[in-house]
C-alpha positions as a Markdown table, in Angstrom:
| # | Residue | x | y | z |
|---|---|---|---|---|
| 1 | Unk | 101.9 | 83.9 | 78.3 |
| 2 | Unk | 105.0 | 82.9 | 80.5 |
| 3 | Unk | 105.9 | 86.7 | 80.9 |
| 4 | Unk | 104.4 | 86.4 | 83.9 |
| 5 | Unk | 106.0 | 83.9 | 85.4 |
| 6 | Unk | 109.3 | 84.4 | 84.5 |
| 7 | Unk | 108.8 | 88.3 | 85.6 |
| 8 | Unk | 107.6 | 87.1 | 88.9 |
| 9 | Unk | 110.3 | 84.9 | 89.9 |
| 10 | Unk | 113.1 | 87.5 | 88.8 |
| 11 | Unk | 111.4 | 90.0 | 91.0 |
| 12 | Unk | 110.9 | 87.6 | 93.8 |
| 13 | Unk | 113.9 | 85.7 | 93.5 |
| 14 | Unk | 117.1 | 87.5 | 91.7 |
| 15 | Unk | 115.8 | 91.4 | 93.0 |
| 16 | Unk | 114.7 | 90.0 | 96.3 |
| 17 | Unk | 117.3 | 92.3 | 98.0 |
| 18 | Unk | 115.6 | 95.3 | 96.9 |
| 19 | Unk | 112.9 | 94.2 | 97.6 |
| 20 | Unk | 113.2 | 93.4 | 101.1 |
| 21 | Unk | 115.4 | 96.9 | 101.5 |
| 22 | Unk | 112.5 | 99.0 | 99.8 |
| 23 | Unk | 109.1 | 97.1 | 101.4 |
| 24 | Unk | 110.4 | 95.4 | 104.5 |
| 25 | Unk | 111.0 | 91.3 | 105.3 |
| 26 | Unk | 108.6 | 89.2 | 104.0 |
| 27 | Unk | 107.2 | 91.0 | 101.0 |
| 28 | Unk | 107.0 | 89.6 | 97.2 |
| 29 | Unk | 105.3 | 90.9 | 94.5 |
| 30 | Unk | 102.7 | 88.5 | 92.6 |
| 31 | Unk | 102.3 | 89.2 | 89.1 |
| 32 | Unk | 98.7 | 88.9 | 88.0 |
| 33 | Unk | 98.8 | 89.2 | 84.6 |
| 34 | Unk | 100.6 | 90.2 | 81.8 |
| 35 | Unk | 98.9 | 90.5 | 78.4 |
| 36 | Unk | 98.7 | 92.4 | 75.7 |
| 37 | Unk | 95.4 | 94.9 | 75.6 |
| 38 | Unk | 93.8 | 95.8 | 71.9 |
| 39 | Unk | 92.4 | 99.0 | 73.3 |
| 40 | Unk | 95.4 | 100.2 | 74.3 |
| 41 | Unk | 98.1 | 98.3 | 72.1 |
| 42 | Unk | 100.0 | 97.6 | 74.8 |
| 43 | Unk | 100.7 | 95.2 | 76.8 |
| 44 | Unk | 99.0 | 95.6 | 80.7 |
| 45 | Unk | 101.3 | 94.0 | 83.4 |
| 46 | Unk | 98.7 | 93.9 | 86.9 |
| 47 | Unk | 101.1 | 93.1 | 89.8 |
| 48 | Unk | 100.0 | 93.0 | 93.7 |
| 49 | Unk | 102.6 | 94.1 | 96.0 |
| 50 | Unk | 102.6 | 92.2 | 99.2 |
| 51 | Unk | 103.5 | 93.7 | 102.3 |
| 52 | Unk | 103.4 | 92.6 | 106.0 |
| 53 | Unk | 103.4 | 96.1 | 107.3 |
| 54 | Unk | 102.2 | 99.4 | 105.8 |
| 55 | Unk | 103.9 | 101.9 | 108.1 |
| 56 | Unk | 107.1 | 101.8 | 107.6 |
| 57 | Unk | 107.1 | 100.5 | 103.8 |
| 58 | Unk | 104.4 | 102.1 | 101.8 |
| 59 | Unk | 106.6 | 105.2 | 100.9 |
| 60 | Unk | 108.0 | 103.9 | 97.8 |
| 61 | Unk | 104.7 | 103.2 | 96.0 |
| 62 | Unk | 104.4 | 102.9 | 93.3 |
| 63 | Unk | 107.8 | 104.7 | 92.1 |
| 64 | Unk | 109.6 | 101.4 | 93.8 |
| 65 | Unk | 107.6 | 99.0 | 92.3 |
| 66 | Unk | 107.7 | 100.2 | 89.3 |
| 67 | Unk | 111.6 | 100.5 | 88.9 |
| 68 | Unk | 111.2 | 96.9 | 89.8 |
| 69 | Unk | 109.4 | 95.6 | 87.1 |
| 70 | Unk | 111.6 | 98.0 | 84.7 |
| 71 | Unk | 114.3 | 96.6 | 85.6 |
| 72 | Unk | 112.7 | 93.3 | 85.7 |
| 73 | Unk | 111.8 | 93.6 | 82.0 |
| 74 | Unk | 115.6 | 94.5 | 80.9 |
| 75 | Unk | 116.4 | 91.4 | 82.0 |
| 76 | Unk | 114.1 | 89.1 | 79.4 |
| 77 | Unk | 114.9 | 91.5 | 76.7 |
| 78 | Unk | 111.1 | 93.1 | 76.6 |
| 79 | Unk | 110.8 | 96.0 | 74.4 |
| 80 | Unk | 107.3 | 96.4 | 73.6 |
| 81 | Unk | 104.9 | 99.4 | 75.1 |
| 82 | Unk | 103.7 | 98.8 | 78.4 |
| 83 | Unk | 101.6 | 99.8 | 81.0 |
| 84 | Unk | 101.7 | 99.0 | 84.9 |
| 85 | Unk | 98.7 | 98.3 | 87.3 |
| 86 | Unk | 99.4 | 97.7 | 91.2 |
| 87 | Unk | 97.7 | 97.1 | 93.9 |
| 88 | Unk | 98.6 | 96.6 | 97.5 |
| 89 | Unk | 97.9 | 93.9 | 99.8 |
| 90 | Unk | 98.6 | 93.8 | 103.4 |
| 91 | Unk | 99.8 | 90.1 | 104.3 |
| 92 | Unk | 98.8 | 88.6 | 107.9 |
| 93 | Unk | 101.9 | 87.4 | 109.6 |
C-alpha cells in the first residue's frame, strides 16, 4: 500500500518542525506498516518513533505521536477507522 510512504515522508518531511520541537534534533518517525486488519476492520498503522535521546523527549509519548499521524492522515484525505501501534527506538549518534 503507498499509505505508508506517503504518511512517512509528510511526517518526516512537511511536520518535521514539530517534530524536532516535540522529540529533539535528529528524530523521524518510520512508518512500518499500514494495512488494513480483518479482525479488527480497521486499518493498523505500526510506526517506530526514533529518538536520539530519551530524557528530555519521551514526555509526549504517545499523545505527540499520535497528533502526528492524525494530522498526517488529514492531509491524504484518509477517513477510514484506524488504529495506532508505536514503538520507541533510541538512535546512536
Amino acid at each position: 500500500m503507498i499509505y505508508d510512504l506517503v504518511l512517512e515522508d509528510i511526517l518526516n518531511n512537511t511536520l518535521k518542525n514539530d517534530i524536532t520541537h516535540l522529540y529533539g534534533n535528529d528524530s523521524e518517525i518510520k512508518v512500518n506498516y499500514f494495512k488494513y486488519s480483518t479482525n479488527t476492520s480497521k486499518y493498523i498503522i505500526d510506526c517506530t518513533l526514533m529518538i536520539s535521546e530519551i530524557e528530555n523527549n519521551f514526555e509526549n509519548h504517545p499523545y505527540g505521536l499520535h497528533l502526528l499521524i492524525e494530522e498526517s492522515l488529514k492531509c491524504i484525505a484518509f477517513t477510514e477507522p484506524y488504529i495506532i501501534s508505536s514503538s520507541v527506538k533510541l538512535n546512536k549518534i
